[in-house]
Rosetta silent file (secondary structure, phi, psi, omega in degrees, C-alpha in Angstrom):
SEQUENCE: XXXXXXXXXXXXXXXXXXXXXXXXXXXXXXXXXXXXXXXXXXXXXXXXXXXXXXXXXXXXXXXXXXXXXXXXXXXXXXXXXXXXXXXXXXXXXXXXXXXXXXXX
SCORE:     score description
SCORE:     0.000 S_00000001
   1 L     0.000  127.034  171.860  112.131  113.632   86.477 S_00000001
   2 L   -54.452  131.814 -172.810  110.782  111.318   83.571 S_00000001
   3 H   -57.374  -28.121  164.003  107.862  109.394   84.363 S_00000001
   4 H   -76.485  -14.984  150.757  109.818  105.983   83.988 S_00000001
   5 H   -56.624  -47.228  169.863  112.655  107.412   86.533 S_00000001
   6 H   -56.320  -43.917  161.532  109.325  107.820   88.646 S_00000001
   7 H   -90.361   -6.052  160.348  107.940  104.620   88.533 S_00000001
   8 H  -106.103   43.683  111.347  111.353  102.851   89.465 S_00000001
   9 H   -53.643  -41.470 -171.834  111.526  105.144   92.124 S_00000001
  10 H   -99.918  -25.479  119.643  108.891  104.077   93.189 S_00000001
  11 H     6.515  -90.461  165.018  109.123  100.338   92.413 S_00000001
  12 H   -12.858  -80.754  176.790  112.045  101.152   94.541 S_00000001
  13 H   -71.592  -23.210 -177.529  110.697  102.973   97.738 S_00000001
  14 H  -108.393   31.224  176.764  108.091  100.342   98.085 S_00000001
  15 L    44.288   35.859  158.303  110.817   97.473   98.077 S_00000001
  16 L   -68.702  104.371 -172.900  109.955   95.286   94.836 S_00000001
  17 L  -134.945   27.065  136.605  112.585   93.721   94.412 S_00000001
  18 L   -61.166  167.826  169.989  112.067   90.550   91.995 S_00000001
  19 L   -15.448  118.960  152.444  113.606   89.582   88.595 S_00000001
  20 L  -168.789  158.049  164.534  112.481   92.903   86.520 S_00000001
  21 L   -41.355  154.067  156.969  113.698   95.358   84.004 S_00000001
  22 L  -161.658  141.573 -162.898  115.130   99.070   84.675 S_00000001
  23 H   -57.381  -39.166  173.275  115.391  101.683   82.091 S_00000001
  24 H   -30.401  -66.351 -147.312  119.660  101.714   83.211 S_00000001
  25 H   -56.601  -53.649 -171.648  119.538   97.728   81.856 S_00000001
  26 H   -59.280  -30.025  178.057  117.888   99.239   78.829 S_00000001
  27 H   -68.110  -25.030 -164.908  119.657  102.026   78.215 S_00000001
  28 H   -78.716   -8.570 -169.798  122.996   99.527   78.850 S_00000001
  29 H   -88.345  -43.955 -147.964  121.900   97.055   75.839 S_00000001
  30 L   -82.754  108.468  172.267  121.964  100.201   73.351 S_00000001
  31 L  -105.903   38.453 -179.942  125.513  100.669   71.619 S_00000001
  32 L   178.626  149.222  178.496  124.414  102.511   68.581 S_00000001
  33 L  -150.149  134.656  173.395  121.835  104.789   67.160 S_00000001
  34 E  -129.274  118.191 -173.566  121.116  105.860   63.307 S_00000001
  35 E  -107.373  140.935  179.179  118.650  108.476   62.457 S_00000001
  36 E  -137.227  131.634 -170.933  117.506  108.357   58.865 S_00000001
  37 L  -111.626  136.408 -157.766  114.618  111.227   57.390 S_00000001
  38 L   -93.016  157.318 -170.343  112.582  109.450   54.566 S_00000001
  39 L   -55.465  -15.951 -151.661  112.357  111.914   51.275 S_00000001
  40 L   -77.211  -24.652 -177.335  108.633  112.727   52.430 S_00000001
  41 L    95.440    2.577 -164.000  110.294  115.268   54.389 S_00000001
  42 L  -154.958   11.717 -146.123  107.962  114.393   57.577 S_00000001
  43 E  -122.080  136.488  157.485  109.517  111.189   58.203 S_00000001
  44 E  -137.826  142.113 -175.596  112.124  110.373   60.587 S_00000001
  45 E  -134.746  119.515  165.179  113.549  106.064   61.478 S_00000001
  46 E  -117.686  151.734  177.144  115.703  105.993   64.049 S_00000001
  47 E  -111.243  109.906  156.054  117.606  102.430   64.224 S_00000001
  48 E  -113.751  126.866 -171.066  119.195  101.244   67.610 S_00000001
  49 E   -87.965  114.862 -169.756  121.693   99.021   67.569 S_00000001
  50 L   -41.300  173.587  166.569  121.927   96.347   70.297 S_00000001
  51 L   -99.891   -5.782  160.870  125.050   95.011   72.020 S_00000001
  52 L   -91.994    1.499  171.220  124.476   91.578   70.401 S_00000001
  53 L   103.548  -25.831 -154.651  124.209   93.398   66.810 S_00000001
  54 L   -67.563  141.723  178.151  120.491   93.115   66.667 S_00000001
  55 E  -107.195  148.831  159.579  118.556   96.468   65.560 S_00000001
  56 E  -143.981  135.599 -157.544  115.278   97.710   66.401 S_00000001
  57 E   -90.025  128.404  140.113  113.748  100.090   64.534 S_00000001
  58 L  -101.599  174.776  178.979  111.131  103.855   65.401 S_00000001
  59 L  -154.178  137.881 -176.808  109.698  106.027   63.661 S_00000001
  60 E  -139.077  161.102  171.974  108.141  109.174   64.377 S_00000001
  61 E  -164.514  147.358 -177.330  106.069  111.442   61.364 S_00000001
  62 L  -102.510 -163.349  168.823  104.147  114.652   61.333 S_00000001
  63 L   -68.843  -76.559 -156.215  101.224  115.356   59.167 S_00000001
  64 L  -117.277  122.297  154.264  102.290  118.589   57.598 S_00000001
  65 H    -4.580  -80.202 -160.091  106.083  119.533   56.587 S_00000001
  66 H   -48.248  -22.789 -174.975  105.673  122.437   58.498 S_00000001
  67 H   -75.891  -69.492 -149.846  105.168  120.690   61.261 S_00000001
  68 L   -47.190  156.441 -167.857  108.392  119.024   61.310 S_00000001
  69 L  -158.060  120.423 -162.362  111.407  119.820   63.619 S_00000001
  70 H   -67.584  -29.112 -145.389  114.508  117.048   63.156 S_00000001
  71 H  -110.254   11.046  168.091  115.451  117.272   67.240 S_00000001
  72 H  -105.052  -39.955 -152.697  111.650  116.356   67.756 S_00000001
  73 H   -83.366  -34.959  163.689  110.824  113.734   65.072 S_00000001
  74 H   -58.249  -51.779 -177.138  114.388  112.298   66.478 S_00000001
  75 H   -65.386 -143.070 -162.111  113.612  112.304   70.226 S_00000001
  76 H    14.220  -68.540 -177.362  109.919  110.483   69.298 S_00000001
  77 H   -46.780  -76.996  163.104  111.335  107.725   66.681 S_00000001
  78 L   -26.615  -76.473  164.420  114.194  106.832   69.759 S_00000001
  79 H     3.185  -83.192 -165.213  111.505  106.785   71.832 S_00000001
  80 H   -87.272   35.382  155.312  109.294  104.330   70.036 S_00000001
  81 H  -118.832    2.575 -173.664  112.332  101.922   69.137 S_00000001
  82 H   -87.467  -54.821 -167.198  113.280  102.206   73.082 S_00000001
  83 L   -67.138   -2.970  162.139  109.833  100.901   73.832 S_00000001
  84 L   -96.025    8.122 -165.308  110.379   97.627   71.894 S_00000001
  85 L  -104.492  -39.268 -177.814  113.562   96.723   73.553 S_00000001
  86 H   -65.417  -20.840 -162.033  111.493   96.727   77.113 S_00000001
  87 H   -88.771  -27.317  176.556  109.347   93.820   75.231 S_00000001
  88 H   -74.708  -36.565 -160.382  112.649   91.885   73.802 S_00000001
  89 H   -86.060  -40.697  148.211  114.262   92.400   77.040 S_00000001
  90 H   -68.280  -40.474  164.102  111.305   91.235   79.124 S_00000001
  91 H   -43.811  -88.721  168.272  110.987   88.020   76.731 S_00000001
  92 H   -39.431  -17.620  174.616  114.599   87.201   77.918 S_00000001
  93 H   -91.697  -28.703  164.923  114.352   88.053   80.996 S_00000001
  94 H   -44.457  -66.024   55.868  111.394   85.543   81.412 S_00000001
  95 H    85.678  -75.294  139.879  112.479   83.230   79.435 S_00000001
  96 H    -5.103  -90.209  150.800  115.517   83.094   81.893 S_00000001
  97 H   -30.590  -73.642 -144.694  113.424   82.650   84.926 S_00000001
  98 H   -60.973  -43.085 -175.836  111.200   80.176   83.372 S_00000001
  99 H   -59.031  -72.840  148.308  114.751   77.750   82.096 S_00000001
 100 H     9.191  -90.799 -146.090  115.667   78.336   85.975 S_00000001
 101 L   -89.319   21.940  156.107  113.019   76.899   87.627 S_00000001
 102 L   -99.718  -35.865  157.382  113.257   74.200   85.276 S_00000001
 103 L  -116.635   62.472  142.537  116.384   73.007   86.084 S_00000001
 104 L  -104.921    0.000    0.000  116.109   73.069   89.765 S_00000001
């Protein structure tokens, strides 16, 4: 089990259950993914595309060429474009809230 399936487990088991993100919602925004490896040869940008068209961008890189392994430098790059989606996705979900409690 991933450690973010572990912490909304446990989220979960200890019955939080405000407004909040879950890696499902996140995974559910992403309709697209484009991996692109930059000429250095050490490079990898993967682009995921939103369901409102918007992209956010990762990247993963090794040091040394030698290093490099495309189904790692992919998995890493995903990764770190996943983890900017929790911060757009928390913005809106705030954001949300806060317009809410404004017009009650």
């Amino acid at each position: 089990m991933s450690n973010e399936k572990q912490i909304e487990q446990e989220i979960q088991d200890k019955g939080l259950n405000a407004p909040r993100l879950t890696p499902d919602l996140i995974d559910g925004v992403i309709v697209g993914e484009t991996y692109t490896n930059l000429p250095d040869g050490r490079t990898v940008i993967c682009q995921l595309t939103l369901k409102n068209g918007f992209t956010v961008d990762g990247k993963s890189a090794c040091v040394s060429k030698d290093n490099f392994n495309q189904e790692i430098g992919n998995k890493i790059a995903r990764q770190n474009a996943r983890e900017k989606i929790w911060e757009l996705e928390g913005y809106l979900l705030k954001e949300s809230l806060y317009q809410a409690e404004l017009n009650k």
